[in-house]
N, C-alpha and C positions, 0 to 999 in steps of 0.2 A: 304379441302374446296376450291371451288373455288373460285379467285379471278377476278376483272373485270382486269388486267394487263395478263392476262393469254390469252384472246380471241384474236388471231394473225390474219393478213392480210384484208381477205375475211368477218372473224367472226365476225368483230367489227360490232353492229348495228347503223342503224341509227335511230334507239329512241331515241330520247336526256331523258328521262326519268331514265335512265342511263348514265352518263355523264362519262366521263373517262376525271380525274383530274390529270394526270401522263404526258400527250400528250404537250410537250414543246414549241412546236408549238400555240396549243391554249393559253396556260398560253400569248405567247409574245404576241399576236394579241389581246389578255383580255387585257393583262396588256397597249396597245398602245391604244386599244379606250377607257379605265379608264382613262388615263392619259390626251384624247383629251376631254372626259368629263367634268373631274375634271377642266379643265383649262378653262373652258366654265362659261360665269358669268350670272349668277343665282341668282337671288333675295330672299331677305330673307324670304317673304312670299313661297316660291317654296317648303317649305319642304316637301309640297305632291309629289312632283315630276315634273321634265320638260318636257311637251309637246312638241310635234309638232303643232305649231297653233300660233296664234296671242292675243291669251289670256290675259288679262289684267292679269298682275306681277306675268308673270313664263316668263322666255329663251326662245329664239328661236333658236330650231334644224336646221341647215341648212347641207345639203348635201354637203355645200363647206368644215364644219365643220371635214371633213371624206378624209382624203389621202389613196384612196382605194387601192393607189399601193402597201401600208403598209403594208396590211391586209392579213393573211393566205386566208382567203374565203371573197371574194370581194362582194361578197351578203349582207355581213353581215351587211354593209353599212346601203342597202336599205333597209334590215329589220329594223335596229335601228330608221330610219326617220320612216317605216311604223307603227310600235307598239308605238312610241313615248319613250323613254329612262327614264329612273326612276333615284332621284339622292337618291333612299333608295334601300337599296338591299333587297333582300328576307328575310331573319333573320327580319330586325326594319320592314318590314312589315308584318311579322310573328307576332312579341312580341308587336305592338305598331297597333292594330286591331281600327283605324280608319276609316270616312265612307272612304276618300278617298282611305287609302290602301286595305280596300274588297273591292271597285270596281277595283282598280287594279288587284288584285287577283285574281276576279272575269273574267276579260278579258284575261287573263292568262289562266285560266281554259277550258273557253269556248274554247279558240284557239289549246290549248292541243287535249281537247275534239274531237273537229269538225275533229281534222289531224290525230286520232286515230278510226275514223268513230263511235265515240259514249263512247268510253272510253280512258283512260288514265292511265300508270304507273307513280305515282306522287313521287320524294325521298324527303322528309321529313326531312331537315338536313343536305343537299349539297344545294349550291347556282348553279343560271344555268350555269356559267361558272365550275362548278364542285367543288369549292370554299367548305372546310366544314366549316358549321355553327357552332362548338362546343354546340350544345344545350344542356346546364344540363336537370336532370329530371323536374324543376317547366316550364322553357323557352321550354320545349320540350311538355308537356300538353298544355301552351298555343300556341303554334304553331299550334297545332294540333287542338285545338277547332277553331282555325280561318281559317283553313281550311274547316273544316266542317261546319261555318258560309256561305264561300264565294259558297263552293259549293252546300250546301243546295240553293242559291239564282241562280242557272243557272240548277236547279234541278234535280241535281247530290246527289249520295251517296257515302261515304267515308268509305272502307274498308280497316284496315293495312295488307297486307298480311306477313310482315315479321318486327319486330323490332331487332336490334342488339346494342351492347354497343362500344365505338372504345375507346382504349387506354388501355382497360383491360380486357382478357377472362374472361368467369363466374367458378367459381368454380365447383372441379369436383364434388361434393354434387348435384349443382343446375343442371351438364349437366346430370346426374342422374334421376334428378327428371323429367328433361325433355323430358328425354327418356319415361317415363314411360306413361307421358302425350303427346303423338304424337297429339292430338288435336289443342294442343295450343305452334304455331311456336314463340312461343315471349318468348326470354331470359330474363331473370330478370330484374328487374329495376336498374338504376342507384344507382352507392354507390359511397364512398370516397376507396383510397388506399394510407396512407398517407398520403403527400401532391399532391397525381398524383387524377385528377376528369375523372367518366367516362362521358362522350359525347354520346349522343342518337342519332340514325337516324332511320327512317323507312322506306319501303316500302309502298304506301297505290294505292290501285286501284279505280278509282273516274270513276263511272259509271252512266251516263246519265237513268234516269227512263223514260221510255219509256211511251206515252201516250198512243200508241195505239200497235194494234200487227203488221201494217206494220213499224213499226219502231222496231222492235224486231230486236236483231245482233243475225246474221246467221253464221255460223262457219261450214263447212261438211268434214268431216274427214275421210276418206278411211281407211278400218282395211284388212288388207292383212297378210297372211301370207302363211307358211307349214299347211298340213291337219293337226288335232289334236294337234294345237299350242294352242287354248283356245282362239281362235279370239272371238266366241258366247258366249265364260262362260263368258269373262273379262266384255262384253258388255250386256250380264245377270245382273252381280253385279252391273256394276256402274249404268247404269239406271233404276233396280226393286229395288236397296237400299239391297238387300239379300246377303248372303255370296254364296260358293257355299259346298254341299256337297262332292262334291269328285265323283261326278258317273252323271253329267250333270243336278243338277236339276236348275240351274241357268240360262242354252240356251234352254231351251223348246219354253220357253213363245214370243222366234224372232224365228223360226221356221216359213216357210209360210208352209209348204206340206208333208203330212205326210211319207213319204220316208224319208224327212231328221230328223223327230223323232225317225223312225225308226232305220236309220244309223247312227244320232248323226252327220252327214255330212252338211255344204252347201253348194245348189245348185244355188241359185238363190241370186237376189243383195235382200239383207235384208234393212228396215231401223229402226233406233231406234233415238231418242230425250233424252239428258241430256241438263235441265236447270239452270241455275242462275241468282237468282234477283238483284237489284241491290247493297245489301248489298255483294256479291258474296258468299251467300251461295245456295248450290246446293237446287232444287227446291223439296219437296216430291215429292217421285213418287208414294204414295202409300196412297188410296183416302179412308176412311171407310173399311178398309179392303179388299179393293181390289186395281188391278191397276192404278193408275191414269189416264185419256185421254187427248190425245196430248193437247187436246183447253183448259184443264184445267191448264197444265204445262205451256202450251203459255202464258196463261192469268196471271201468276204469275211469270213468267220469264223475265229478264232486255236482256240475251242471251242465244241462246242455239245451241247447239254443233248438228249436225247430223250427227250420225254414218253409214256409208253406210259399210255394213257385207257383206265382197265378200267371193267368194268360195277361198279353199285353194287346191282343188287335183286339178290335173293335168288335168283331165277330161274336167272340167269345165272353161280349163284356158279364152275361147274366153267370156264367162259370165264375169272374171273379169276383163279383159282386158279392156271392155267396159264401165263394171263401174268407171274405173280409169278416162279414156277418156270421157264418156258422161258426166255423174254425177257432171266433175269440183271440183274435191278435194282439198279443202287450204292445207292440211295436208295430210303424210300418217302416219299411226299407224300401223309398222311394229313389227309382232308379233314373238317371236321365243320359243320353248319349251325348258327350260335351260336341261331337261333328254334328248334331241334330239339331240339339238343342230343347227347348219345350216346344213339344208339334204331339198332335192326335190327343191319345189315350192319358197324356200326361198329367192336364188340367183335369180330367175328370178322376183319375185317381186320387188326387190331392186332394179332391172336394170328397172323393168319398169317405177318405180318411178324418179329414175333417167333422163331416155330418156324424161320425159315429164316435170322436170323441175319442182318439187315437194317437199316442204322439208321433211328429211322425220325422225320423232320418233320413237326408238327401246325400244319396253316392251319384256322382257325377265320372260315369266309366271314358272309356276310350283316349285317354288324354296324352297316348302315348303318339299317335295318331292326327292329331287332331291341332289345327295352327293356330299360332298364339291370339288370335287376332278371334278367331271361330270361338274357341274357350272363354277367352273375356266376356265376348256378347254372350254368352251362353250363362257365363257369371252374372251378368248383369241384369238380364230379364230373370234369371231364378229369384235374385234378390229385392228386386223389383213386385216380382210376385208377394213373394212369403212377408215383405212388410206395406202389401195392402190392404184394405180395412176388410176383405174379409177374412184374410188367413191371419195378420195380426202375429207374426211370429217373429222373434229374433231371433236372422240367422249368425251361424257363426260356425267362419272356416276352422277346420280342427287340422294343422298343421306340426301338431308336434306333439308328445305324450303328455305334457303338463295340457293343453288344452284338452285330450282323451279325458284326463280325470277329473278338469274340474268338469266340462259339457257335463261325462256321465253322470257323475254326483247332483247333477242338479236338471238333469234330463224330465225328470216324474213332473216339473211345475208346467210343461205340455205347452209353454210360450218357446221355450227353445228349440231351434232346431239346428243340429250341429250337421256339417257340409263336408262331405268327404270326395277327393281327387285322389283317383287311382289307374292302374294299367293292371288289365287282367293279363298280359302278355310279359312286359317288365318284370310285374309283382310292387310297384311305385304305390303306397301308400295302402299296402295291403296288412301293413303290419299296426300301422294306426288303427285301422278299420277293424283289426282281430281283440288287441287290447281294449277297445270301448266295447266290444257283442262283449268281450268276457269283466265288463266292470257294469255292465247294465244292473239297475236295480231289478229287484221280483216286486212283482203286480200286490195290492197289500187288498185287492176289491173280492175275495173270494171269501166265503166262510164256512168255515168246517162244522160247526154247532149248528146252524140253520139242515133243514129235512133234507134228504137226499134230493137234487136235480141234474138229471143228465140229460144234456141233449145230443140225439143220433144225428149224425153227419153221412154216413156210408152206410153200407149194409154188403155184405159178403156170404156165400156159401162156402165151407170148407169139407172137404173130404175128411171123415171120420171125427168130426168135429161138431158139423154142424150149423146153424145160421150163426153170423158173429154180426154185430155192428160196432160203429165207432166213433168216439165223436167226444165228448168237453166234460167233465165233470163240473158241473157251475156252481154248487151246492154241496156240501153233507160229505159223507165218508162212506164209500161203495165196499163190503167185504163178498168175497168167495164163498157163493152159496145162500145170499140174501134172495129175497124175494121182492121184487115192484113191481109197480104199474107200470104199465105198457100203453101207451095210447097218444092222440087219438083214432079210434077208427074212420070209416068211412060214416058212421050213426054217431058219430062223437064220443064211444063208450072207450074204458079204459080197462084191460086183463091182468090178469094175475101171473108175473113171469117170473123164473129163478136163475141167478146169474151163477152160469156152470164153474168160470173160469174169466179170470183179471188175465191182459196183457198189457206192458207198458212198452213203446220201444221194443216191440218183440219180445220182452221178456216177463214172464211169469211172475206173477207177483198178488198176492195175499185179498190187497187192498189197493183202491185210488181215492186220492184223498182230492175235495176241491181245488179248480185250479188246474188238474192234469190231465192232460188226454191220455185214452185206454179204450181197450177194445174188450168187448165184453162177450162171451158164449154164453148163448143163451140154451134151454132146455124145452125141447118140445112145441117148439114152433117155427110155423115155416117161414123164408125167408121172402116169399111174397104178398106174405101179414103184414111186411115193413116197409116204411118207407121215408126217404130223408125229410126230416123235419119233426121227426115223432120226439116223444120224450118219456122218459122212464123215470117215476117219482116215488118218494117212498111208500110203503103201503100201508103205513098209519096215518096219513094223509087223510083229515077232515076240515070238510065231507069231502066224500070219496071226489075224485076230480073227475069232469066234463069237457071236453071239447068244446070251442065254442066256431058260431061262425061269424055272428055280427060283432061288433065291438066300434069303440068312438076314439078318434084320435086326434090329437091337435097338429096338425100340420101348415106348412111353409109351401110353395111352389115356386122351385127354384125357377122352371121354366120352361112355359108349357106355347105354344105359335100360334093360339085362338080364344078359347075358354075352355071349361071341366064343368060338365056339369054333370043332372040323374044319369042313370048307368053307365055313366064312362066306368070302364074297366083297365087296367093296367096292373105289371107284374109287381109285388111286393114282399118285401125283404124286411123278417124282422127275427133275428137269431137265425136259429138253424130252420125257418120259415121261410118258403118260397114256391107263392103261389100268387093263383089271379082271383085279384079284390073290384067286388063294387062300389059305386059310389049310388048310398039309396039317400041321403038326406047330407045336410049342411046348412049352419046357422048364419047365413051370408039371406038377407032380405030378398035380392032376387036371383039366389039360386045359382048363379056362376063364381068360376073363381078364374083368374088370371096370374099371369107370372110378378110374385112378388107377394099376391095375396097370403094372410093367414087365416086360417077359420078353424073349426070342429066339425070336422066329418063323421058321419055314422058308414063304414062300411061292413061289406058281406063277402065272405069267402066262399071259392063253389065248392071246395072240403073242410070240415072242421080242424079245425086245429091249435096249439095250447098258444097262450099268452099272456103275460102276467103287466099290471098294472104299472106305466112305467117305460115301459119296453120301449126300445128306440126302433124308427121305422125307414124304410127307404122304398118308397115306390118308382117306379119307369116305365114308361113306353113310348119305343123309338125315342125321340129326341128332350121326352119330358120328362122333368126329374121333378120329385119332391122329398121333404125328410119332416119326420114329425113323433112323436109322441103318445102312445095308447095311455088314454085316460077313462076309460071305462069300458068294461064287457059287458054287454047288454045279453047273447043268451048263444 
């Protein structure tokens, strides 16, 4: 089982939602502002708690109050003046559900909330300093209903995803019984042992109900893998709700073209949708007997996961490639066949995920299949991989829902990588696999205040509609009937366009805020003005924006079978860019570079096109790979 003392260095997250109570450091710096608290006089009326404020008969917090030189994290300061300090802990205002401690609660919540972009992992039974509350089973119901008091009033919904007992394992009868009910992740209830009591905590995920579907949480998750690893079955299952038979009837229904029904292969970037409302249970996908439609999932979904289904042969690797890079993946969902093993396309999905700074999850399929002997090796080289010095990752098998919530909770610090073992035929460990997509955190790298930046992905004609494209909103907040720029051309120049009409998820919708994909209708131009890689900015944008074609980049060569030198040419990926670059100069003395070198290259695009300072890059041709860095647009 894992424990939260186990995640070292890198792994430790920064969700306080999981607190780590072990760390000496914080107990001293607790125990030093307790101590400046406690000594601070408070009037007897105050038992609601002391403000910051001038309030008639509570304390006044002063900042001189706080010797920040004391303090492990000097911040901590100005948070305690900013939220106002409470002289009840979480527990009496747990167990002692007055109006004043739900609106304390209540502002707790929301604050959670809002820094989790719409949701929250809440523990149930640890204080925020990591403090346990010892809750018996009555002090532990009521805890819990005044949670779901304070949170129903900031209209949120409370779902426990894990309960556990601390001071005494459950008997091996009940871990029996629990096995057999993999539905229901909650160990027994509390009992006596003795004189020794068990103590309750929970896990509970507090999810904001969405009013409308631009406020829907977006999550897009990249499924990579080897050819015939079960990237389209796994993605069958969990979003049509079906098992699979064993002979593909599960990937049909993601299929765009009938080639890849034929071959059972994909070609092209797929997408599919898995919902949750905001109790966190997965949304039907399956309407009167038939499939659901995305606006109807949307319409009953709190958040939903987009699966973007990339090719896995070799063939097709500039198709995935692209997907990784345009499409903006929070996640990848690295898929491996445990009878295969890592063979082909595997290692290089890993790395590509890697190069772009991606965290990334291993499902290990067919294990229903597949002999004990074939699986272990297959265990053995994956983990062999993922802790060598270039991947640098802790893996870690997730075996049971207490391992789902702590992995998720601490998935964002990008050194872990949690291991999932499943049967698409069975349904064996599809149910761990459902609860972790619905406790992922949301991406926090988006910003809504910075100038509108969209970048196109597709481009479409529609009957009586018009040209639509589609593609990420990276930037700003897109409304219905705004005007941007459009570009770049073929001459590097940028138009003036107006957005007809917002789709999210097939459904209508106002605005897209950063962060979400959406599909835009455009007005009065035609659809083969466009083309993928362009990008739409805002139109207050100074100086007006240019296209560029040269530009300098600091790049790595992972590995190339001779040298690189003037006009080598090779394909390069950088966003929703994907196009063939030159190589005109490089600050290497005599001009070549070899596998392993680094330098600053100056390349040349044979179309203009946009890129900002920063930008991560990935070049290839045939067998040579490189990843690097734009640090200067030259023209």
């Amino acid at each position: 089982m894992l424990k939260q003392d186990e995640l070292k260095d890198g792994s430790r997250s920064a969700d306080r939602s999981i607190p780590n109570s072990t760390d000496p450091h914080t107990e001293d710096s607790t125990a030093s502002l307790a101590d400046k608290v406690g000594s601070m006089s408070l009037n007897a009326s105050s038992a609601k708690g002391a403000t910051t404020g001038d309030s008639a008969g509570t304390g006044t917090v002063s900042l001189d109050d706080f010797d920040l030189n004391d303090m492990d994290d000097p911040l901590a300061g100005f948070e305690a003046q900013r939220s106002g300090i409470k002289d009840l802990s979480l527990k009496e205002q747990f167990l002692n559900p007055t109006e004043s401690n739900i609106e304390s609660l209540q502002t707790l919540l929301a604050a959670r909330i809002r820094e989790g972009s719409g949701e929250t992992l809440f523990e149930i039974g640890v204080e925020e300093d990591g403090t346990p509350m010892n809750l018996t089973d009555a002090e532990y119901q009521t805890a819990l209903a005044t949670v779901r008091t304070a949170a129903s009033a900031v209209d949120a919904e409370v779902a426990i995803m894990y309960e556990k007992n601390s001071g005494l394992s459950p008997s091996p009868s009940t871990q029996a019984d629990h096995k057999e009910n993999t539905d229901a992740p909650v160990i027994p209830e509390q009992t006596t042992d003795g004189d020794q009591v068990i103590f309750k905590t929970s896990y509970a995920m507090i999810r904001k109900i969405p009013k409308s579907v631009e406020e829907l949480l977006e999550l897009r998750v990249a499924v990579v893998g080897n050819v015939d690893a079960g990237k389209s079955t796994l993605l069958g299952v969990l979003t049509k709700g079906v098992l699979d038979d064993g002979r593909g009837k599960a990937r049909v229904n993601l299929f765009r073209h009938k080639h890849e029904i034929d071959s059972g292969r994909t070609s092209s970037v797929g997408m599919e949708i898995l919902g949750f409302d905001a109790k966190s249970q997965p949304v039907p996908t399956v309407s009167h007997g038939r499939n659901a439609p995305w606006d109807e999932i949307c319409g009953k979904a709190a958040k939903v996961l987009s699966f973007i289904d990339l090719a896995g042969h070799e063939r097709y690797l500039k198709t995935t490639v692209f997907g990784m890079t345009g499409c903006a993946p929070d996640f990848v969902m690295l898929m491996i066949g445990s009878n295969a093993g890592i063979v082909g396309m595997t290692k290089e999905h890993l790395g590509l995920s890697l190069a772009l700074g991606v965290p990334v999850l291993v499902v290990i399929t067919k294990i229903d299949m597949c002999p004990p002997n074939v699986l272990e090796n297959t265990v053995k080289q994956l983990t062999k991989i993922l802790k060598s010095a270039g991947c640098r990752k802790i893996p870690m098998f997730v075996k049971s829902h207490e391992d789902v919530v702590v992995t998720a909770g601490n998935f964002v610090s990008e050194r872990i990588c949690p291991i999932f073992q499943v049967s698409n035929v069975t349904g064996e460990g599809l149910d761990l696999l459902k609860n972790f997509l619905n406790i992922l955190p949301i991406s926090q790298k988006y910003n809504k205040d910075e100038p509108v930046e969209y970048q196109i992905t597709d481009t479409f004609s529609v009957p009586f509609v018009g040209t639509v494209v589609s593609g990420v909103v990276m930037n700003g907040i897109v409304h219905a009937g705004d005007q941007l720029y459009l570009g770049p051309d073929g001459n590097g120049a940028f138009q003036m366009v107006t957005v007809k009409s917002i789709q999210r998820k097939r459904l209508n919708v106002p605005l897209a805020c950063a962060g979400q994909s959406a599909s835009f209708g455009l007005k009065k131009i035609r659809r083969s003005t466009i083309r993928k890689g362009m990008v739409m900015l805002d139109k207050e944008t100074t100086p007006p924006p240019r296209g560029c074609r040269e530009f300098e980049a600091e790049i790595l060569v992972l590995y190339h079978s001779t040298t690189i030198g003037h006009k080598y040419q090779a394909m390069l990926h950088c966003g929703a860019v994907r196009q063939t670059a030159r190589v005109l100069a490089m600050d290497k003395p005599d001009q070549i570079l070899r596998t392993g070198d680094r330098a600053t290259v100056r390349f040349q695009f044979l179309q203009p096109a946009y890129l900002k300072i920063g930008a991560r890059l990935i070049f290839r041709e045939g067998r040579t790979k490189g990843i690097g860095k734009v640090s200067k647009i030259v023209a």
